[in-house]
N, C-alpha and C positions, 0 to 999 in steps of 0.2 A: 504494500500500500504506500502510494504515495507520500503521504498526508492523510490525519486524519481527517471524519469531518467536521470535528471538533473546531477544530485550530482551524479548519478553512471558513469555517460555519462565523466564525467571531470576527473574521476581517471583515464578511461580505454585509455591513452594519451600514446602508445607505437607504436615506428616502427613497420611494418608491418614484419614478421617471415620469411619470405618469398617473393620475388618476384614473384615464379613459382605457389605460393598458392592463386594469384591471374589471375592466368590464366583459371581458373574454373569455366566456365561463365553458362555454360548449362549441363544437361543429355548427355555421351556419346553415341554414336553410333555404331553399333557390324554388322560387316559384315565379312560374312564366308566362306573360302572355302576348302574343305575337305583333307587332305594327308593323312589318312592311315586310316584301318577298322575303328577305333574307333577314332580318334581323328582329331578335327577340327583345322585351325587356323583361328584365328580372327585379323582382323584389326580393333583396338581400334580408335578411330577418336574425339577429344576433339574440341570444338571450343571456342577462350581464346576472353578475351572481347578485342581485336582491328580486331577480322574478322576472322584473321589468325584459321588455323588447324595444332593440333601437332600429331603424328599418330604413332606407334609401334604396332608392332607384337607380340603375345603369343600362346603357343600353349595349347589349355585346353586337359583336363584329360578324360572330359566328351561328350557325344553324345550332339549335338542341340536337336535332334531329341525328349528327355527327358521334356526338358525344353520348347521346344513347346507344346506338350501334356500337362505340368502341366498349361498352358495359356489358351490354345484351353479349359479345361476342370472348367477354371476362368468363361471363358468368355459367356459359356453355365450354367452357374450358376450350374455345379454341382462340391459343394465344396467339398464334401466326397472324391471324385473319384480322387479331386485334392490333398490331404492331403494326401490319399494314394500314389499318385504319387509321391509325394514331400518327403514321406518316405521311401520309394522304393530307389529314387533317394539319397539321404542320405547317404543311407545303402550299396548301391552296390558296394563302392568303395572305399575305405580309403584315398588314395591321394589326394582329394579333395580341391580343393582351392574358395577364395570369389569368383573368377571370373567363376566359374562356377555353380555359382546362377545369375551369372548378367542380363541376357534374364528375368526372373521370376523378381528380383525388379527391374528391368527398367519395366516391365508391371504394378506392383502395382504403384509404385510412378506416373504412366502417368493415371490409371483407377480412382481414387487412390482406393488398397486394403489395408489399415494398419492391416486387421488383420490377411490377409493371409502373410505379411512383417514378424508380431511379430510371426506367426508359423516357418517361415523360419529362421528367427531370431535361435528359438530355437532349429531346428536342425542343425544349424550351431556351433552353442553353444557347443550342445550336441559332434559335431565332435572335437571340438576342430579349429574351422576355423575359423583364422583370417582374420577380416576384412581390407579393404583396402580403401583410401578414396573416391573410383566410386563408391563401393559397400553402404560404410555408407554416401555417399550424397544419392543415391535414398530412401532410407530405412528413412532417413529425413526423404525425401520429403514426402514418402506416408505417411510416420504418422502425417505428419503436414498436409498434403492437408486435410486426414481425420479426425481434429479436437482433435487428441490423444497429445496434446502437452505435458504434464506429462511424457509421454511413450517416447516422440521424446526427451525430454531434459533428460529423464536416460540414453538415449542411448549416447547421444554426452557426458554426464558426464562420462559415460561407458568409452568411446573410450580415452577419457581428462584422465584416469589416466591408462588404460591396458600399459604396456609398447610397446617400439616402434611403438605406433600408433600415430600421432598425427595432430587432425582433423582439417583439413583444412579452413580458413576464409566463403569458399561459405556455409557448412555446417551450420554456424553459422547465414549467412545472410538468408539462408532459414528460422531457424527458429523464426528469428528477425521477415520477413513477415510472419510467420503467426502469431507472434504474434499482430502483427499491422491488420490483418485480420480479424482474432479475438478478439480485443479490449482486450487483455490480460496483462495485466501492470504487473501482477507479475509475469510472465515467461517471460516477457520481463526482469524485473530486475535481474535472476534469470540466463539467459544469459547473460547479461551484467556483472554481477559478475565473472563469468565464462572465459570469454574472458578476463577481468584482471586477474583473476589466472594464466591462459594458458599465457599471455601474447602473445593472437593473433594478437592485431590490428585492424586496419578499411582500407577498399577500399570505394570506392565511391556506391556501393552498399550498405555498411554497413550505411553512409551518410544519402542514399534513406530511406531507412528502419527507422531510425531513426526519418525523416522529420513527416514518416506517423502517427508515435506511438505521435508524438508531435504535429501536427493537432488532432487526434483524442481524446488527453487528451485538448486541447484548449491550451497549454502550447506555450506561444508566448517566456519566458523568454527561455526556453529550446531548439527553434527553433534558436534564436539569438545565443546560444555559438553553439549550433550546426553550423554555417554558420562560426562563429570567427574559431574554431576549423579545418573546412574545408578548409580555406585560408591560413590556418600558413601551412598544410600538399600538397595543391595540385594550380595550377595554375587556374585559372579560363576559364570554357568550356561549352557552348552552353547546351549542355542537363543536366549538374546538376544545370546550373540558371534556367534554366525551373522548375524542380522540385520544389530550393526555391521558385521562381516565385508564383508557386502553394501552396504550404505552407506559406507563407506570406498573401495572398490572403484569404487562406483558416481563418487564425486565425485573421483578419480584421486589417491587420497592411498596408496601403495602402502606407508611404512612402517607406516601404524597400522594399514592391513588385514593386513602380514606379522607384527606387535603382537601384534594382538588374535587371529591364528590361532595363533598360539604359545602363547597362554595356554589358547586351546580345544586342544592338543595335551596341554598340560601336565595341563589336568583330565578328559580323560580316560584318561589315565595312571595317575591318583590315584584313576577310579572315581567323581568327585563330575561323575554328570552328570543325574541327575531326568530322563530323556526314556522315554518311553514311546508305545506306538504305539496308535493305534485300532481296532475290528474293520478300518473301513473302508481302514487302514494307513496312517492321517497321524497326523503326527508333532506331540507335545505335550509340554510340559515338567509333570511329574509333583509340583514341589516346589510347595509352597501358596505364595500370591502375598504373602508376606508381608516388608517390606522389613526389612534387617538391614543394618546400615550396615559400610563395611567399616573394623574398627580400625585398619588400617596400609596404607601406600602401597604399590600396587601394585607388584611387582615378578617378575619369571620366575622370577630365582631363590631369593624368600620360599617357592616354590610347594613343597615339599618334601612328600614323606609321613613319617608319625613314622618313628620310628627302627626299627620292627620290621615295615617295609612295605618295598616297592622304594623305591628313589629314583628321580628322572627323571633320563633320559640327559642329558648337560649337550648333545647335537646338538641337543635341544628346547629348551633354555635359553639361545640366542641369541640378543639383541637385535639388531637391526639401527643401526647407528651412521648418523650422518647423511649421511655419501656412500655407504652403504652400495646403493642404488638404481644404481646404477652397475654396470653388466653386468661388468667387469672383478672388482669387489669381490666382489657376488654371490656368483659360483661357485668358494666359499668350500672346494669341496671337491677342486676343482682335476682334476674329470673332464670330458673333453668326451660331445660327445651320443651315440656309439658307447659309452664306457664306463660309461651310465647302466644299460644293457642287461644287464652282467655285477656290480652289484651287489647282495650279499644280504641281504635284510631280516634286522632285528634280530628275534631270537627272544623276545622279552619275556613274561616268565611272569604276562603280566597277561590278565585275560580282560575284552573291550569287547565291550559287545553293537552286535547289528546295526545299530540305529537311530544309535548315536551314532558307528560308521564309516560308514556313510548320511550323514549330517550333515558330517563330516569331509572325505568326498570331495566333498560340494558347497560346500564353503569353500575347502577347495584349489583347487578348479576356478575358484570366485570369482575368487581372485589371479591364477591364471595365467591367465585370460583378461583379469585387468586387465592385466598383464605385455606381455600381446600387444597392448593398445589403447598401453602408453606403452612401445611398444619396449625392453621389458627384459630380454633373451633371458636374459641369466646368472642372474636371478634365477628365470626360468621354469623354468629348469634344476634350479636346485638346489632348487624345491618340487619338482619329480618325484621327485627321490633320496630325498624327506626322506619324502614317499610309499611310496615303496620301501624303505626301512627301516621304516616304522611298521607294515609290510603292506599298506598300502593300493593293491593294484593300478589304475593310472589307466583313466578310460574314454576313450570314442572322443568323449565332449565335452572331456575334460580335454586329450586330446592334439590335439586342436580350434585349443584356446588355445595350447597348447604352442607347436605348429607355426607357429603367426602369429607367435610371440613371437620364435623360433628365425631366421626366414626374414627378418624385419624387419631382423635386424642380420648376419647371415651368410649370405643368400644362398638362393637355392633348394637347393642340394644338399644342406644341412642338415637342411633339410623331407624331401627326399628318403629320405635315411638314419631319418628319423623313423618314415616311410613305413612303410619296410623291417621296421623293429622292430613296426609293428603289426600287418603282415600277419604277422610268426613267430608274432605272441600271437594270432592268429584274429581282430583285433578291425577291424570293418569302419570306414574314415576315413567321415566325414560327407564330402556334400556341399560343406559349404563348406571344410574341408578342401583338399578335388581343388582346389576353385575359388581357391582363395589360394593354393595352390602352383602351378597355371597361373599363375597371374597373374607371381606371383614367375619361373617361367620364360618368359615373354614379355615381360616387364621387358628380360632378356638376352639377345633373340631365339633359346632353343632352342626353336622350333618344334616340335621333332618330340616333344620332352617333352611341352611343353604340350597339342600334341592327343593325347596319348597319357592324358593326366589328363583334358581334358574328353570324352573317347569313354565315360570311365568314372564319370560324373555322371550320375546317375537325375532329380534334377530337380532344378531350377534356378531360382528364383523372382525373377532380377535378371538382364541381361545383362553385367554389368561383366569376368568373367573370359572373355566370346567378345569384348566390345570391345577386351579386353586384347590376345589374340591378331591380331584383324581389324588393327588399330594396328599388331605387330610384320610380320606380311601388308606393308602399306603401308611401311614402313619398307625392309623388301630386295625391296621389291617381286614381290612372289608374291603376285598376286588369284586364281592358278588353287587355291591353299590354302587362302584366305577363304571361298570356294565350298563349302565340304567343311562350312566348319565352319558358315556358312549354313545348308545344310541341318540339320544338326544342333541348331541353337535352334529350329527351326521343327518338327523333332520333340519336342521337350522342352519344344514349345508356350513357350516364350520371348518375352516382349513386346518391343521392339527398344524403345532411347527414340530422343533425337535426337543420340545420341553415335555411335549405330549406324551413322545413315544420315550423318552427316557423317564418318563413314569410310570408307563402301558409294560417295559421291561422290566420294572423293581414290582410293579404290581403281578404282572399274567408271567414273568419269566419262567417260574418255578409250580410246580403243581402242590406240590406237598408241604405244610405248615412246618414250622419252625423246630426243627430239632427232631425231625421225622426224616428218614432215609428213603432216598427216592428207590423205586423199584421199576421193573421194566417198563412196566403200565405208565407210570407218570412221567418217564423219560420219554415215551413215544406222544405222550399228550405235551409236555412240554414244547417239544420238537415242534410239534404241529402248531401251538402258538406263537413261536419264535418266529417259525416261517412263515407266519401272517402278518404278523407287527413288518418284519421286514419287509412284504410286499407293498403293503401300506404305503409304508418309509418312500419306495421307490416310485409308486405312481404318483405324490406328490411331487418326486424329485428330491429328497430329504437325504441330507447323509449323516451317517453316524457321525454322533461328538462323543468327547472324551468321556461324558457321562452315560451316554446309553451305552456305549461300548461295556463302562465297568460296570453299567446297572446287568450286561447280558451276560459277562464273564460269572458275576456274582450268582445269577443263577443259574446257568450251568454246573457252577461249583455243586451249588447247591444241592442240583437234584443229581450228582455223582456221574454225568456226563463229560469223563475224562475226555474224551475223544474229540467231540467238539470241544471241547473247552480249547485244547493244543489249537485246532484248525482254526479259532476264531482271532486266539492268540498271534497266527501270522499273518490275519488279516490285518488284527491293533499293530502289529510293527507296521504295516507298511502303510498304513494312513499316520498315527500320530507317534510310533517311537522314533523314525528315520527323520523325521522332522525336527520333533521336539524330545530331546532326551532326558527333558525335566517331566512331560507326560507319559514317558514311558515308566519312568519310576512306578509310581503308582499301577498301574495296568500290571505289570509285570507283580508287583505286589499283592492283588488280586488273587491273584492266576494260583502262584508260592501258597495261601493261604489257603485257597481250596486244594489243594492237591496234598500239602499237611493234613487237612482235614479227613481228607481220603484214605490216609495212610500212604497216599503214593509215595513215599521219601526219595527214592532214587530218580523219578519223573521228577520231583521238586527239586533235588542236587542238579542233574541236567540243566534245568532250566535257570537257575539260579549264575551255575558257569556262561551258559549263554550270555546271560543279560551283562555280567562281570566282563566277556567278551569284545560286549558289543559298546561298551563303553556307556553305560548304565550305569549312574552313582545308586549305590546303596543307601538305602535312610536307613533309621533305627528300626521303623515298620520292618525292610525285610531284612537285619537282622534279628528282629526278634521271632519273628516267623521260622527262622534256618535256625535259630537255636531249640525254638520247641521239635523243629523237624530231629533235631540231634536227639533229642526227647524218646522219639517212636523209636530210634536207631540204639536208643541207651548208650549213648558215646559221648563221654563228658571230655574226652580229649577234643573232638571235633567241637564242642561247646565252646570249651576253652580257647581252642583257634578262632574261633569264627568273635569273641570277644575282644580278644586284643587285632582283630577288623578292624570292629568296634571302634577300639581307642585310636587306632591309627589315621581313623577317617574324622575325629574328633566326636564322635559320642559316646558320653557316659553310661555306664550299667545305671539301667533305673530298676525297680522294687519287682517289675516285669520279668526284667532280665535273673534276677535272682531268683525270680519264685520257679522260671523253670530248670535253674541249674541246681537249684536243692532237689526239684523233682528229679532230676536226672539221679544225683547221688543218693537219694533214698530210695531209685529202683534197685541199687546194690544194696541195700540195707546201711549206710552209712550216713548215721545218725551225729555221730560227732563232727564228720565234716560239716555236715546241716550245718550244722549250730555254727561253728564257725563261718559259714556264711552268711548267714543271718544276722549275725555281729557285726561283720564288716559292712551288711548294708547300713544297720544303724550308725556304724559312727560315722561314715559316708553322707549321712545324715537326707539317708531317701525318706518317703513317707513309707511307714509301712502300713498292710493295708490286713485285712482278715481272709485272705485267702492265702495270703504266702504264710501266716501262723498255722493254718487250717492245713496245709499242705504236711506240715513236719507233723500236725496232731494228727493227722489221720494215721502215718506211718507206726510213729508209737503208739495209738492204741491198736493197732495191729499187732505189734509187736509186746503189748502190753507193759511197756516201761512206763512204769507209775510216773518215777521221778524227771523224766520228759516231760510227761504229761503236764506236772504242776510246775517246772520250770515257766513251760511255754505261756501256761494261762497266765502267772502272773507279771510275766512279761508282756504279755498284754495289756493288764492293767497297768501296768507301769508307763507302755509308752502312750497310752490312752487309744486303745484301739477296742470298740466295740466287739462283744460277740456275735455271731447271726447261730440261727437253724444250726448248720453244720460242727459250728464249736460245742454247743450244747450235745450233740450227738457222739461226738469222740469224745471229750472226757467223760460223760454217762455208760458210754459203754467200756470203757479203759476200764473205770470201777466194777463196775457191773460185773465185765469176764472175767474178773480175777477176784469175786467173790466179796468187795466192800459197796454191799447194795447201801447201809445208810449212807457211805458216804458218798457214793452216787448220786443220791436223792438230795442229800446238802449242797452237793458241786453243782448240781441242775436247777434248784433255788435260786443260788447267787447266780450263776451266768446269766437265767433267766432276769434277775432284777435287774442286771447291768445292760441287760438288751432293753430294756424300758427309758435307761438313763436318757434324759434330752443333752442336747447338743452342749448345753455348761456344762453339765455334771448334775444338775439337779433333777428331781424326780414330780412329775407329776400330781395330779390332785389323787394320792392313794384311797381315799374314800370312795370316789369314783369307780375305781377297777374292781374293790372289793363287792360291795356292794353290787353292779352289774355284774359282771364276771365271775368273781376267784372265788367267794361265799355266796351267791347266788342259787337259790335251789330251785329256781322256777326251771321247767323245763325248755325252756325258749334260750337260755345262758350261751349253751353251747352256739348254737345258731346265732346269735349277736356276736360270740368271737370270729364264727366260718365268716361272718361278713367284712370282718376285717380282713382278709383275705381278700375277699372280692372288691375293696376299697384299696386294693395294691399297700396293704400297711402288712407285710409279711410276717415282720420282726416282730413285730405288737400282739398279733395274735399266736405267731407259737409259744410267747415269752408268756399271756396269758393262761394258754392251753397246759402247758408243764405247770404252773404255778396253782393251778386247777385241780390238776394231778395229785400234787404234792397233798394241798387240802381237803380230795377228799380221803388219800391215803393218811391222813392223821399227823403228817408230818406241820409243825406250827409256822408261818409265814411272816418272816421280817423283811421290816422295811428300812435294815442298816446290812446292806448283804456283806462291807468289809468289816464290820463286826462279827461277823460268823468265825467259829475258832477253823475252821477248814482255811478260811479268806485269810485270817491273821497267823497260820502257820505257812501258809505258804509263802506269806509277804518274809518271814523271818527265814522261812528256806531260800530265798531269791537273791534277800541282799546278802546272807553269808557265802553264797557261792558266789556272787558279785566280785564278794571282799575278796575269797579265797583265790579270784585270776587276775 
């Protein structure tokens, strides 16, 4: 870029050249009636931007009759016939003026032709005919509609130094839009230069044009002098605060778009709004384009009507204060979104016409769909209200934005209730509406919300609220769900992308639930949905990414489908490992982990050398995967190597890595190794966790070494690591087979109380548990614990269920379990052995 258009926008600060140079609002119009063999007169008819028509007579030199025929012979696509015509026409007449081309580029500039313009161009040229500024505004235009902007800016540069021509402000604003159409910044600067050479100026056109080229670059600073700029030169009017309104909005600056919609509140309050409508019913500002500078610094509350008029309610003369954007601040009126519902517009004895509440409701909508893009629920809010007072009932776009804004910071139920209010008002949610409130409840997994939102979607031109759903599907595992909703994108004619099917693969990949061994049956049913997600895939044209790749690996794994697995494998090389050897990690990690899982170890050692081969860095992921595989192998030598990898590629042994190299050494019965390892992960100072203790407890209560056993517990306790299930299981039966059933039932007590412990160390409301639970004799007791179970609280209910046990076995139930003489000899067994290494 050049130049911004900042810095060129600040030099180009001159009166405007003219007054009558902005009376050039549109394409004129030529109506004709004949006085003599040959010659027409026309009445020229301009329409200037407050409505009005200026209109003069000329009489042309030429036949209509010519000038039709070169149209008619446009419009039949035959452009020969036309170029002959248009030379013909040329040639027959030497007196020739622009206006008697004007029929031919008022056709190009409205089909648009730019290249039958640049012909005509040149035989204008060729006569020697001066252009006039009707004639080089359409010739713009057609070149700019058609994309020629190069050609359209020689031409104004053309006319910017031919003598006696001097091209008029509209000219210019033409091709300001197309360059803001076009996203073109350096013919935008390019004019802008230009017009400070010229020392043409700006109208509020030129304003527009500028707003758009400064949304479309993100340029918030260049938006701001653009608006400074605009108030020194013109007074403030209904349709160019809509515009900033829009450009404010557009580049996320939420206070000066809530600013500048307050001041458009305020004046039309006061009645100063010049907007009038067309037959055609678009909307135009009625006041002459003439700039007035404004005497004093803008302010809401300047905005007053004289003293024998209303004044404005000071609810409209709110600024917004700098943290004001802030959802708490905001909803400044302290109702939530049910109370928007019950209140009553202000009765204002002012009468607004329709165009300028038109206007209004699409400026409020402005914000609060900006509101919904920068999560500002509170503020979203309180433009409804302000809505709702002014009269302004919202629509089903306004409550569009509402609801995004509403849902972003509180939740689907918020939307919900949104919902509620607009079916009372008859007014039907859009589409996307439905589709951002599913989303928002498949966020939460309420499934039954969410299909119940998109059942009621007409169309749908993105799949993102069924991937939403299909995802919560995959989440609690329900493909029989996704199925439903399947079909339903497919009647709604719905394009899948490749988010779709990399959830279609982690959903339908695998046949068989979770921790279930695929058997032939499910392998062959697999197969068969694999090869239909992929056919899918291909009649859209869809290719695999990195994700459905490892969603497809992973179930293959799954369902024990070695064979594809390998063969899918050297497909993932040669789309994303040869490319990217950062995504080959992973895939290849995949692959390593189902095939451990398999017991394949020797297929996983291969594959493991390949990937080392192929110039494949190893994460920790797959050594820790090649260390469990050394696991199936019972090879604590290969452990050991594949460790000091490990260190060499720079990762540390984490509690992971420990918990399978003890398992390795207590496949040989090598219990005191354990322990030494286990030591050195604590002072390593890993987190330990209750599976790597549970590992060593399981071995010694196999092997029934008491004083293992009570090592380990209270090592435990020491380093504050909870019991689960499985702890309680190996020391209960350590005692148990070896014939000390009390003290079983004592060590099953306390473990149990300690699995209840909360997150400090403290214990719960014990009345509670006794009382429902533990002393309970109704027969419903048991079934309140099972439910805890089915409320995923595992730990709670089997710490329950044993403590249950114990009471109705007669054994007495404390609520100090390191008080028990079991808890306080072990602690004095723990630190003398401490002492004694």
């Amino acid at each position: 870029m050049k130049e911004s258009i900042l810095s060129i926008y600040n030099r180009a600060r001159v009166p405007l050249r003219s007054i009558a140079d902005s009376l050039f609002k549109s394409q004129p119009q030529y109506n004709g009636r004949r006085i003599g063999p040959d010659r027409l007169e026309y009445s020229r008819t301009l329409t200037t931007s407050n409505g009005h028509e200026v209109s003069w007579h000329s009489a042309e030199s030429i036949t209509r009759s010519m000038q039709i025929q070169i149209i008619d012979a446009l419009r039949l696509g035959e452009r020969g016939k036309a170029s002959n015509l248009l030379l013909n026409h040329g040639h027959r007449n030497d007196s020739l003026r622009a206006d008697d081309f004007i029929y031919i580029l008022n056709y190009c500039a409205t089909s648009p032709d730019p290249l039958f313009v640049m012909e005509t161009w040149r035989i204008m040229d060729e006569k020697e005919i001066s252009l006039n500024n009707i004639c080089s505004l359409l010739m713009v235009q057609a070149l700019c509609k058609g994309g020629y902007l190069e050609e359209a800016f020689k031409l104004i540069n053309f006319l910017g130094e031919s003598p006696g021509i001097y091209p008029v402000l509209p000219i210019y604003n033409t091709f300001l839009r197309a360059c803001a159409k076009m996203q073109s910044i350096k013919n935008a600067n390019q004019c802008l230069d230009l017009m400070e050479h010229q020392m043409v100026g700006k109208n509020e056109v030129t304003y527009s044009e500028l707003l758009k080229l400064a949304v479309w670059q993100q340029n918030l600073p260049a938006a701001h002098e653009i608006w400074k700029d605009y108030i020194k030169h013109y007074s403030l009017s209904i349709i160019p605060l809509r515009k900033f309104i829009w450009s404010f909005t557009r580049l996320g600056d939420l206070k000066s778009a809530y600013e500048k919609l307050q001041y458009m509140v305020t004046l039309a309050i006061r009645g100063n709004t010049y907007v009038n409508k067309t037959s055609e019913g678009k909307l135009y500002s009625s006041r002459l384009d003439i700039p007035i500078p404004s005497i004093c610094e803008l302010d809401l509350k300047k905005l007053y009507l004289e003293e024998n008029k209303h004044s404005v309610p000071s609810i409209y003369c709110e600024n917004l204060d700098d943290h004001a954007v802030n959802a708490d601040q905001c909803t400044a009126f302290g109702l939530g979104v049910g109370e928007v519902e019950n209140v009553r517009m202000d009765m204002l004895d002012i009468h607004i016409s329709q165009p300028v509440m038109k206007i209004l409701r699409w400026s409020f909508s402005d914000v609060i769909h900006a509101c919904a893009r920068l999560r500002n629920g509170g503020l979203a809010e309180q433009l409804i209200l302000q809505m709702q007072k002014f009269g302004l009932q919202p629509s089903s776009h306004t409550y569009d934005g509402f609801v995004r804004a509403v849902t972003s910071e509180r939740g689907f139920s918020s939307g919900m209730e949104i919902l509620r209010i607009m079916q009372q008002r008859n007014l039907k949610p859009y589409d996307s509406t439905l589709a951002n409130l599913s989303i928002g409840c498949s966020k939460v997994l309420e499934l039954d919300f969410a299909e119940a939102l998109l059942d009621q979607i007409s169309e749908c031109s993105y799949p993102h609220p069924f991937n939403a759903f299909l995802a919560a599907c995959d989440t609690v595992d329900q493909p029989e769900r996704a199925v439903q909703m399947l079909a339903k994108m497919k009647q709604l004619k719905v394009m899948p992308d490749i988010r779709t099917y990399e959830l279609l693969f982690s959903l339908f990949g695998n046949v068989n639930a979770p921790y279930e061994e695929g058997d032939m049956l499910s392998r062959v049913d697999a197969a068969k949905r694999i090869n239909a997600i992929e056919m899918d895939m291909a009649r859209y044209g869809i290719q695999h990414s990195y994700l459905s790749m490892k969603n497809l690996l992973k179930a293959l794994g799954a369902e024990g489908m070695i064979r594809e697995l390998i063969q899918y494998l050297d497909v993932a090389e040669n789309i994303f490992c040869r490319n990217n050897i950062y995504l080959g990690t992973p895939i290849y990690n995949t692959v390593l982990h189902s095939l451990v899982e398999a017991k394949e170890s020797q297929m996983a050692i291969k594959i493991f050398k390949n990937m080392k081969s192929f110039g494949f860095p190893a994460d920790a992921a797959t050594y820790h995967i090649m260390i469990d595989c050394c696991s199936i192998l019972g090879c604590y030598r290969s452990a050991c190597a594949l460790v000091s990898m490990m260190l060499r590629d720079g990762f540390y042994p984490l509690t992971v890595t420990y918990t399978v190299l003890i398992k390795i050494l207590l496949e040989d019965d090598d219990i005191g190794e354990a322990l030494n390892l286990l030591d050195q992960a604590s002072s390593e100072r890993n987190e330990l966790d209750t599976l790597l203790f549970n590992t060593i407890l399981e071995k010694a209560c196999e092997k029934e070494v008491i004083e293992v056993v009570e090592f380990v517990v209270e090592w435990m306790r020491q380093e504050k690591v909870q019991p689960d299930p499985a702890t309680c299981h190996f020391v209960f039966f350590a005692y148990a087979n070896s014939g000390f059933h009390s003290t079983a039932m004592e060590a099953l007590q306390v473990l149990s109380m300690r699995m209840i412990f909360e997150e400090d160390g403290s214990f719960p409301e014990k009345a509670e548990f006794e009382d429902d639970f533990i002393f309970a004799e109704d027969t419903e007791a048991e079934s309140r614990i099972v439910q805890l179970f089915k409320d995923s609280e595992e730990k709670l209910a089997v710490a329950l269920l044993n403590l249950r046990w114990c009471a109705v076995l007669g054994f007495p139930i404390s609520w100090s379990p390191n008080q028990s003489p079991w808890a306080r000899r072990l602690s004095s067994n723990y630190t003398a052995r401490k002492g004694a290494t």
